[in-house]
C-alpha positions in Angstrom: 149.9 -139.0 83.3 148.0 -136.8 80.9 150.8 -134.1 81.7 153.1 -135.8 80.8 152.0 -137.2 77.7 151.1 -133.7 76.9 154.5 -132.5 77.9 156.3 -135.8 75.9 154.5 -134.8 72.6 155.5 -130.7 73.3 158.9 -131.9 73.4 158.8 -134.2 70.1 156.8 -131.8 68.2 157.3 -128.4 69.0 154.2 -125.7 68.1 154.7 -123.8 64.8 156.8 -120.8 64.9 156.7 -119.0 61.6 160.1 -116.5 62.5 162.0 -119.6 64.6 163.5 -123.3 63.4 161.8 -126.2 64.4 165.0 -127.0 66.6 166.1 -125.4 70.0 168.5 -123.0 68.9 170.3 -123.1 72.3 171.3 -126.4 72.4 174.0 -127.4 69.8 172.2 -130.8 68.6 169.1 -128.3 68.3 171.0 -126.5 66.1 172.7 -129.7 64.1 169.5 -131.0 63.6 168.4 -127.3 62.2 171.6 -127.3 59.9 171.1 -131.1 58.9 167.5 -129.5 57.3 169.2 -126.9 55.8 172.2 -128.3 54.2 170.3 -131.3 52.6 171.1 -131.4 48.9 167.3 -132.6 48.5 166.6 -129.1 48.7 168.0 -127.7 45.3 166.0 -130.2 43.6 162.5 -128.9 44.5 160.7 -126.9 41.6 160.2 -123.3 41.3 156.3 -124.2 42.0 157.4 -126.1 44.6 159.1 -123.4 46.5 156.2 -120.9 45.3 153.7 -123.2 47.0 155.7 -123.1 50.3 156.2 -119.4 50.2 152.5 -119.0 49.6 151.4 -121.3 52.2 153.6 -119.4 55.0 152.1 -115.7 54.0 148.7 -117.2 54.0 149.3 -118.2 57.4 151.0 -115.1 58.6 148.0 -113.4 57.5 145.4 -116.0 59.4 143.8 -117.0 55.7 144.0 -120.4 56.6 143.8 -123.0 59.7 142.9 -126.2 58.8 146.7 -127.4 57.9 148.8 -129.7 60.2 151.8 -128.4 61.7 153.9 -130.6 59.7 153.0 -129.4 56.8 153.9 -126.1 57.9 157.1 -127.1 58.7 157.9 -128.6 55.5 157.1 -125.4 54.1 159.1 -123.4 56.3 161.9 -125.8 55.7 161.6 -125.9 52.0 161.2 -121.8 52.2 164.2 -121.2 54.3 166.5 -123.3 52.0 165.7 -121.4 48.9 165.1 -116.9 50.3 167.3 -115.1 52.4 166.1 -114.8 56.1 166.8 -110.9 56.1 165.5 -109.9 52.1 162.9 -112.6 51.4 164.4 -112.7 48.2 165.0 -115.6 46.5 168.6 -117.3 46.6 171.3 -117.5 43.8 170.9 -121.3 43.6 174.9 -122.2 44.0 174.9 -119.7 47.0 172.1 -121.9 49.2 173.2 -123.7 52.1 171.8 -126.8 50.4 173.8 -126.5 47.2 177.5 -126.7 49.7 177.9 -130.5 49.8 177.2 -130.9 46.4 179.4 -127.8 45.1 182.0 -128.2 47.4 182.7 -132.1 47.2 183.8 -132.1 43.5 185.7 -128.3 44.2 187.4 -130.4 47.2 187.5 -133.6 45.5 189.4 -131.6 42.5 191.5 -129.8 44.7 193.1 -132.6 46.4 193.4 -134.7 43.3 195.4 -132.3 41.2 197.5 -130.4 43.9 200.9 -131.8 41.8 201.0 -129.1 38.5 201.1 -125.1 38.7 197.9 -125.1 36.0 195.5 -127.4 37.9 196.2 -125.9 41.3 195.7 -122.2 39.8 192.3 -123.4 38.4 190.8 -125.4 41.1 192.4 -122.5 43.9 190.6 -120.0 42.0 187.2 -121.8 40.9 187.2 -123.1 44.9 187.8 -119.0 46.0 184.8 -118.1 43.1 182.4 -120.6 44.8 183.3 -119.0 48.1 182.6 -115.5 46.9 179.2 -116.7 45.5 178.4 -118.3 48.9 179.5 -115.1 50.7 177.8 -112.5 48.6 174.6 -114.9 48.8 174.5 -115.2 52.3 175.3 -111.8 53.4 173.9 -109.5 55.9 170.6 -107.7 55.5 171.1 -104.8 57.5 175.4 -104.1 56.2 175.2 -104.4 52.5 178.1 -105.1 50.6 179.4 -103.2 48.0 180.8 -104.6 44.3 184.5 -102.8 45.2 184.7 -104.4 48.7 183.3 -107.8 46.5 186.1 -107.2 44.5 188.6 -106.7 46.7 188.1 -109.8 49.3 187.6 -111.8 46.2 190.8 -110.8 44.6 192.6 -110.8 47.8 191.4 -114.7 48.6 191.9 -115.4 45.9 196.0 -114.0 45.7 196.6 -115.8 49.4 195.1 -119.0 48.3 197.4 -118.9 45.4 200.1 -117.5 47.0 200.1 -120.5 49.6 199.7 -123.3 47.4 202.4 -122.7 44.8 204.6 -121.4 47.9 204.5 -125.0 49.6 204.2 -127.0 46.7 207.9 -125.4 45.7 208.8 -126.1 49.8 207.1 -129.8 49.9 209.1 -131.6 47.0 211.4 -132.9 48.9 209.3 -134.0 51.7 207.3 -137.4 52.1 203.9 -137.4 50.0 201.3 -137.1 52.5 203.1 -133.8 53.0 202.1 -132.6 49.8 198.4 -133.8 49.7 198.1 -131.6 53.0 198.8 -128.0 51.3 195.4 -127.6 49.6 193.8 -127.4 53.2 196.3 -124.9 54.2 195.6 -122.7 51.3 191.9 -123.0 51.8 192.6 -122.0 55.8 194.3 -119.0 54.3 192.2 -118.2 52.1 189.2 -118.5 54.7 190.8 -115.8 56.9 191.7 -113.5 54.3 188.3 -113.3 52.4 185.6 -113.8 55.3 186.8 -110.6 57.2 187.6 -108.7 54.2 183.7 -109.2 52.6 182.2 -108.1 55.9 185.2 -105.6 56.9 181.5 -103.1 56.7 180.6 -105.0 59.6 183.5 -105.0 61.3 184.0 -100.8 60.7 180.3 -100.0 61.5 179.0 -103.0 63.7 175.9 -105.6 63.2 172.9 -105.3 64.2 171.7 -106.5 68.0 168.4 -108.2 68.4 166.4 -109.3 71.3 165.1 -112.1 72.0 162.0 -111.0 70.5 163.6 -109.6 67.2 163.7 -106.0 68.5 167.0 -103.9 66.8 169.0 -102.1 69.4 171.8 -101.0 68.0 174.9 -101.9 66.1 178.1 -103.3 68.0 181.5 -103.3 66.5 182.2 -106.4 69.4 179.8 -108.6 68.0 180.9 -108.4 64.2 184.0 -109.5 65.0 183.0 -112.4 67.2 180.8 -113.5 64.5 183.1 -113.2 61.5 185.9 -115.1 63.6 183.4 -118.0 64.6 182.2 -118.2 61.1 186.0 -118.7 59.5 186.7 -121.2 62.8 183.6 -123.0 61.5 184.4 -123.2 57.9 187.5 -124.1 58.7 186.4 -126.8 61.0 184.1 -127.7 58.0 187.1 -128.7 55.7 189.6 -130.1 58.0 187.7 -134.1 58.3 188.0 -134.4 54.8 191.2 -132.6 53.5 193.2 -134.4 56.1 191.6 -137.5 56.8 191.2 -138.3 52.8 194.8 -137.5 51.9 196.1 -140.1 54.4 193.6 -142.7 53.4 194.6 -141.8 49.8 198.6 -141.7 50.6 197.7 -145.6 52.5 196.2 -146.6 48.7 198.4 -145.1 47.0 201.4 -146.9 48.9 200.2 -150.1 48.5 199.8 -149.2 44.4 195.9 -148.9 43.8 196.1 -145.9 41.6 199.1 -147.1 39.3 196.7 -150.2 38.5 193.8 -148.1 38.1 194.6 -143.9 37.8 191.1 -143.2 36.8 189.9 -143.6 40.2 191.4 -141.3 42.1 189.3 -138.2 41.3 186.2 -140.3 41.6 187.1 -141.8 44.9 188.0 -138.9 46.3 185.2 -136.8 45.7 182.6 -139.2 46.7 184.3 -139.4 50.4 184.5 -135.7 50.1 180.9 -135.9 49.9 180.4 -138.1 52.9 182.4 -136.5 55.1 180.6 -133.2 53.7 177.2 -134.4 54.7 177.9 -134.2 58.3 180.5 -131.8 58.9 178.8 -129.5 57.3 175.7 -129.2 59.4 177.6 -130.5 62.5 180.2 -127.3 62.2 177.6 -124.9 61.5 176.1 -125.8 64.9 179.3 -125.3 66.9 178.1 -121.5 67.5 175.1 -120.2 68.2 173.7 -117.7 65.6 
């Protein structure tokens, strides 16, 4: 009985690991769980002396200067920690770049996007400001070990940027003619276009030279051309995956209210509604796509 109980609380919570998440990593509700922590927007709102405190905590206790703090408090302060510094630099995060800012960010980008699809101007800005954002999150969350450069920045930004564009105003002209919900659909094609254009092309280093391999035990062996591209083609799956609930779902609730007259009665709701089930839908597809690999 003792065993077990001992076992039981292993199981619910897990010794402190100052290089590992909380969460099995092998198991893909491990990993949800880990991505629900990392992607909540509660995390942007905590105080440079906040994050200070967390950072100083966890080097206190890599350095055995302390021992009489609880795990959980640990964990917070890992949590808060990992939201806010790269896991390869230590430094601290560009604050629209953090994994925590992407609901927030990307439900009004979305949101916009899928509210004025209709007029050349509005899908030129909201293509571009959505492909800006990207490049942010990108160049934030990049690799440790392959740096990338302001030209190849430049390029995969410009390049996104071009297909996204390119796409839209391409299917818009195409659609016209075609039923509505046809229409609302195009600004999740461009994005998926834009995905696999700028993903590969900001980390083509990787893909040219290889990533970095790690054991089990963080050890580098090597770099490995086979594994860059596996990981750059799950991470545009993912973000793809990460889009597609609510830029297809929302357009044919929208097209439904629409139908039946809503927004003639009242057309100042339809950005409003549609960004706040943007950011719904946002809340768990984004840490429930970011799971569907391992890392």
């Amino acid at each position: 009985i003792h065993f077990y109980k001992r076992y039981a609380m292993t199981l619910l919570h897990p010794k402190f690991n100052i290089s590992e998440p909380r969460h099995d990593q092998g198991t893909y509700w491990g990993r949800a769980k880990h991505f629900f922590v990392t992607t909540n927007p509660v995390n942007i709102l905590a105080t440079q002396e906040q994050l200070e405190e967390a950072k100083d905590l966890l080097d206190k206790f890599k350095k055995g200067e302390i021992k009489d703090v609880s795990e959980d408090e640990l964990w917070k302060a890992k949590q808060l920690y990992d939201s806010a510094y790269h896991p390869d630099t230590g430094e601290k995060m560009f604050l629209p770049g953090r994994m925590a800012a992407q609901v927030p960010f990307n439900m009004v980008i979305t949101g916009c996007m899928m509210t004025f699809y209709k007029t050349t101007p509005a899908v030129v800005f909201w293509q571009w400001f959505n492909q800006s954002f990207n490049a942010v999150v990108n160049y934030t969350n990049r690799s440790g070990d392959t740096p990338i450069t302001t030209q190849t920045m430049g390029t995969s930004y410009a390049a996104a940027t071009g297909g996204a564009l390119a796409t839209a105003l391409g299917l818009n002209s195409l659609v016209k003619s075609l039923p509505p919900l046809v229409g609302r659909l195009v600004p999740f094609v461009a994005c998926s276009a834009a995905n696999c254009i700028n993903i590969p092309m900001m980390r083509r280093l990787e893909i040219e030279k290889g990533t970095m391999l790690e054991t089990k035990e963080g050890e580098k062996v090597g770099l490995s051309k086979v594994a860059a591209r596996e990981g750059i083609a799950k991470v545009t799956m993912s973000r793809i995956a990460m889009a597609m609930p609510g830029m297809v779902l929302i357009p044919i609730v929208m097209n439904k209210l629409d139908a039946r007259g809503l927004f003639k009665r009242f057309p100042r709701a339809n950005a409003p509604i549609q960004v706040g089930l943007v950011g719904i839908i946002l809340t768990f597809s984004t840490p429930l796509c970011c799971a569907i690999f391992e890392q």
